[in-house]
ChimeraX commands (.cxc) that place a marker at each C-alpha (Angstrom):
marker #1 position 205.25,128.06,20.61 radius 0.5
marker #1 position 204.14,124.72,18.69 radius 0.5
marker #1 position 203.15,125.26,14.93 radius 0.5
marker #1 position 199.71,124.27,16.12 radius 0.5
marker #1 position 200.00,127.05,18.42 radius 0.5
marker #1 position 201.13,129.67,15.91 radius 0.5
marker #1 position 198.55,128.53,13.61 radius 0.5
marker #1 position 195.75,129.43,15.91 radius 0.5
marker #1 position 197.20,132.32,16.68 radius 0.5
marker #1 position 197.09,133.34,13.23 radius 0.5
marker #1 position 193.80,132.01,12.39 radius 0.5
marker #1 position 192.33,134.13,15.21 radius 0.5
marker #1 position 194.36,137.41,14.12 radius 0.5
marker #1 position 192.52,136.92,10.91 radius 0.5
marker #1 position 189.07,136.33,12.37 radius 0.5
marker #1 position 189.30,139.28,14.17 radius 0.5
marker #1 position 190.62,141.63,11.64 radius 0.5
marker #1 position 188.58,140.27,8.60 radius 0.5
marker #1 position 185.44,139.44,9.86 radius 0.5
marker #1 position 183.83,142.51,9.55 radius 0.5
marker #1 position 184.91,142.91,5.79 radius 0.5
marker #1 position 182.34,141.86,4.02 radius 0.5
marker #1 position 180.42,144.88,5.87 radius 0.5
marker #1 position 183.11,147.01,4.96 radius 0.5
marker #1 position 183.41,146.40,1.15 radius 0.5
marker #1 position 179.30,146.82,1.27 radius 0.5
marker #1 position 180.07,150.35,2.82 radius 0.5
marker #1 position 182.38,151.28,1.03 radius 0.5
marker #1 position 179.95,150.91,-2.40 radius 0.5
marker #1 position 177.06,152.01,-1.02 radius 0.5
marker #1 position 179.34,155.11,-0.75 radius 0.5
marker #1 position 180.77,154.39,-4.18 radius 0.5
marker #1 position 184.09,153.87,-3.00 radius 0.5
marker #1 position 184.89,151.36,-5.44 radius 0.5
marker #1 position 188.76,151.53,-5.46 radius 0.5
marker #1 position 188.43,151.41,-1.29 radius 0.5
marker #1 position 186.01,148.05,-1.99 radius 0.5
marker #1 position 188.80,146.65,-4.46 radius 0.5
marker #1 position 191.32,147.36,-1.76 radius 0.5
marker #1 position 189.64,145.96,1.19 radius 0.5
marker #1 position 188.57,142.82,-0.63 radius 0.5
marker #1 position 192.74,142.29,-2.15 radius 0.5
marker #1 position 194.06,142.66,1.36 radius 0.5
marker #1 position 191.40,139.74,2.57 radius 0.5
marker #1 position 192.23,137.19,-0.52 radius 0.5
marker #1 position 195.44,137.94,-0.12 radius 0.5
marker #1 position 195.47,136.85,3.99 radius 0.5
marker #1 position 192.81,134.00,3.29 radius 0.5
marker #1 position 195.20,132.53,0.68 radius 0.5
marker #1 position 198.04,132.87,2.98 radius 0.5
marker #1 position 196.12,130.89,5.61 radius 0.5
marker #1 position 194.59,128.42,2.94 radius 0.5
marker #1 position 191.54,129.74,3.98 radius 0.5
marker #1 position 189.79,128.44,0.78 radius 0.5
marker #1 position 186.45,129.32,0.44 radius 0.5
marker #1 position 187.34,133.11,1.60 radius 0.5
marker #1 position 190.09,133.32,-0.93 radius 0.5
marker #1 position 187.35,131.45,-3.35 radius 0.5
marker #1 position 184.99,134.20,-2.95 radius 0.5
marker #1 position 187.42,137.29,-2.93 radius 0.5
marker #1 position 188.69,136.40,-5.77 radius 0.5
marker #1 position 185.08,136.32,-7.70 radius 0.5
marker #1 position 183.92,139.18,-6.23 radius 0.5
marker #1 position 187.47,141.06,-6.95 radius 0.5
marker #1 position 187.32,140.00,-10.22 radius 0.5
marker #1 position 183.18,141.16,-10.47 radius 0.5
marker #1 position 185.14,144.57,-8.91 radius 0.5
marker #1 position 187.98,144.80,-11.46 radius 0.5
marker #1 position 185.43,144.09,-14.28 radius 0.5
marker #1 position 183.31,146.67,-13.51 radius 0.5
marker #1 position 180.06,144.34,-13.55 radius 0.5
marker #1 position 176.58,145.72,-12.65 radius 0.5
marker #1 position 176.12,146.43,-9.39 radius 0.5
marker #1 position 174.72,145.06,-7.08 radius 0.5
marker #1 position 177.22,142.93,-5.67 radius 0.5
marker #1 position 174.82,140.82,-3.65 radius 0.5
marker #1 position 175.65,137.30,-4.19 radius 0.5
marker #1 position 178.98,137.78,-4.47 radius 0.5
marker #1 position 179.22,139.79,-1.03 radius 0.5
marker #1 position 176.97,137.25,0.45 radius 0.5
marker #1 position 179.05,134.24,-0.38 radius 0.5
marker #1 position 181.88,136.13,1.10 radius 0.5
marker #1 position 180.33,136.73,4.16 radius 0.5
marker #1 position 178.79,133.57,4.53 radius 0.5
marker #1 position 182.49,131.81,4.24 radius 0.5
marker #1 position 183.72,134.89,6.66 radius 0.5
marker #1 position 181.32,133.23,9.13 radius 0.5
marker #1 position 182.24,130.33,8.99 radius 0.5
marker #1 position 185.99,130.75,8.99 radius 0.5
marker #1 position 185.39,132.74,12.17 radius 0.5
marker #1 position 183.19,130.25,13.61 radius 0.5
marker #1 position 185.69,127.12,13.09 radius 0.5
marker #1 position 188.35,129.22,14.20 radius 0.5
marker #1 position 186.40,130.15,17.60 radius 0.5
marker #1 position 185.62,126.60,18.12 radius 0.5
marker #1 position 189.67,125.98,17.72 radius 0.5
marker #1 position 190.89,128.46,19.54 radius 0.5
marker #1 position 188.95,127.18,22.46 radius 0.5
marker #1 position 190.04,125.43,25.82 radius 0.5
marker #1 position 189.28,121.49,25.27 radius 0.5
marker link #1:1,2 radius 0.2
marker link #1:2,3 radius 0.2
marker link #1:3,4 radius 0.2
marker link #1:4,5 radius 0.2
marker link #1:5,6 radius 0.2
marker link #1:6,7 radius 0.2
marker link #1:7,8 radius 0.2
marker link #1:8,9 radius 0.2
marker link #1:9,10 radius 0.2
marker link #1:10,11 radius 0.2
marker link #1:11,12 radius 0.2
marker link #1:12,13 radius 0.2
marker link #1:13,14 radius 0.2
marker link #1:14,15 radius 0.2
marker link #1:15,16 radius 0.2
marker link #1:16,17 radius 0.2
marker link #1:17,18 radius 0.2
marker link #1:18,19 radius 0.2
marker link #1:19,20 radius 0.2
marker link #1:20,21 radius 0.2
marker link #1:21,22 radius 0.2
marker link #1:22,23 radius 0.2
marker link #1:23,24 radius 0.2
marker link #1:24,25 radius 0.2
marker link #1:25,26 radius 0.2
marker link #1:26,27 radius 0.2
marker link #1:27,28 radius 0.2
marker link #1:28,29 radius 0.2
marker link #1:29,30 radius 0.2
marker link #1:30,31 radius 0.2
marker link #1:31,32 radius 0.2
marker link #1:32,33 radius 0.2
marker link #1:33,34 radius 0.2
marker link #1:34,35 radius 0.2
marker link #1:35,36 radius 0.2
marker link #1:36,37 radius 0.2
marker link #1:37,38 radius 0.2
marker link #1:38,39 radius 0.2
marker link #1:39,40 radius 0.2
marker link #1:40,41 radius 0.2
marker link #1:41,42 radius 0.2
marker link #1:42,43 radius 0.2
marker link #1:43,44 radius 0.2
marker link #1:44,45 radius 0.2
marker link #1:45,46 radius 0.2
marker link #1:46,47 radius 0.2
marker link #1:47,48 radius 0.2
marker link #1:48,49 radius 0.2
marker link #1:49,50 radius 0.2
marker link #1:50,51 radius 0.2
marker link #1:51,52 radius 0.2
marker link #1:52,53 radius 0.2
marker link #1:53,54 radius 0.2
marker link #1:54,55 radius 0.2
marker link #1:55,56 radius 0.2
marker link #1:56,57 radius 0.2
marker link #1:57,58 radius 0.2
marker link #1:58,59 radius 0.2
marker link #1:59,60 radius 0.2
marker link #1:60,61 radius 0.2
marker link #1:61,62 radius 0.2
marker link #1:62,63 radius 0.2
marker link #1:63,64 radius 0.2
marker link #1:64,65 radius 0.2
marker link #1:65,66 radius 0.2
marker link #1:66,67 radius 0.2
marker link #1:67,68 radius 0.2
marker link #1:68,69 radius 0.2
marker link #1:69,70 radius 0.2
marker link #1:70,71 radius 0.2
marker link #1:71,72 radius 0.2
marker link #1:72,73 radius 0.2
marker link #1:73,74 radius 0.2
marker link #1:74,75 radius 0.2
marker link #1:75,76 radius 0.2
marker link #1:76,77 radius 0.2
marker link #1:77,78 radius 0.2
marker link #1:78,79 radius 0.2
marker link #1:79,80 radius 0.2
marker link #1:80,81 radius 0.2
marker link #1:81,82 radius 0.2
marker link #1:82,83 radius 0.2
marker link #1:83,84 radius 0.2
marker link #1:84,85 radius 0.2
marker link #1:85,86 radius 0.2
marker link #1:86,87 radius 0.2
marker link #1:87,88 radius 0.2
marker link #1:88,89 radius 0.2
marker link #1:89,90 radius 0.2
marker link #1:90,91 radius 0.2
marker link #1:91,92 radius 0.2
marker link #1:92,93 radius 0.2
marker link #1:93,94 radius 0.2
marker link #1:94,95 radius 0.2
marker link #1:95,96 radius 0.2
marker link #1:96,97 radius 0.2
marker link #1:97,98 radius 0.2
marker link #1:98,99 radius 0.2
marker link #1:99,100 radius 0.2
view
């Protein structure tokens, strides 16, 4: 396997376990699950830093920090950046990962 290769492999491992975070962390404060929230949203900087995914890790690490600080909820624009750059990692890496 090329490093190209394993690099799309990877990229779509994390698409397909990630994407759905940002829906996640929201659950798990609506339920007021903060330390669950904190978790979730560590695991996915740490993964989107791994993978220089850089506007995931960008926004994990705001909204962890919002998290650790213990800022007003909502979480809104925070979550929504995150999801927005979720989407869009998992769009790029669908467009990659497809036959030319």
């Amino acid at each position: 396997m090329g490093n190209r290769d394993l690099l799309v492999r990877l990229l779509c491992d994390f698409a397909s376990e990630h994407a759905n975070d940002p829906e996640r962390i929201r659950a798990s404060l609506a339920r007021g699950d903060l330390d669950g929230a904190r978790a979730t949203v560590h695991r996915l900087k740490g993964v989107a830093g791994n993978l220089a995914a850089q506007q995931v890790f960008a926004s994990a690490v705001v909204l962890e920090s919002a998290l650790r600080k213990g800022s007003p909820a909502p979480f809104d624009a925070q979550l929504d950046d995150l999801a927005n750059a979720m989407k869009l990692v998992t769009q790029s890496v669908a467009s990659l990962a497809a036959p030319n």
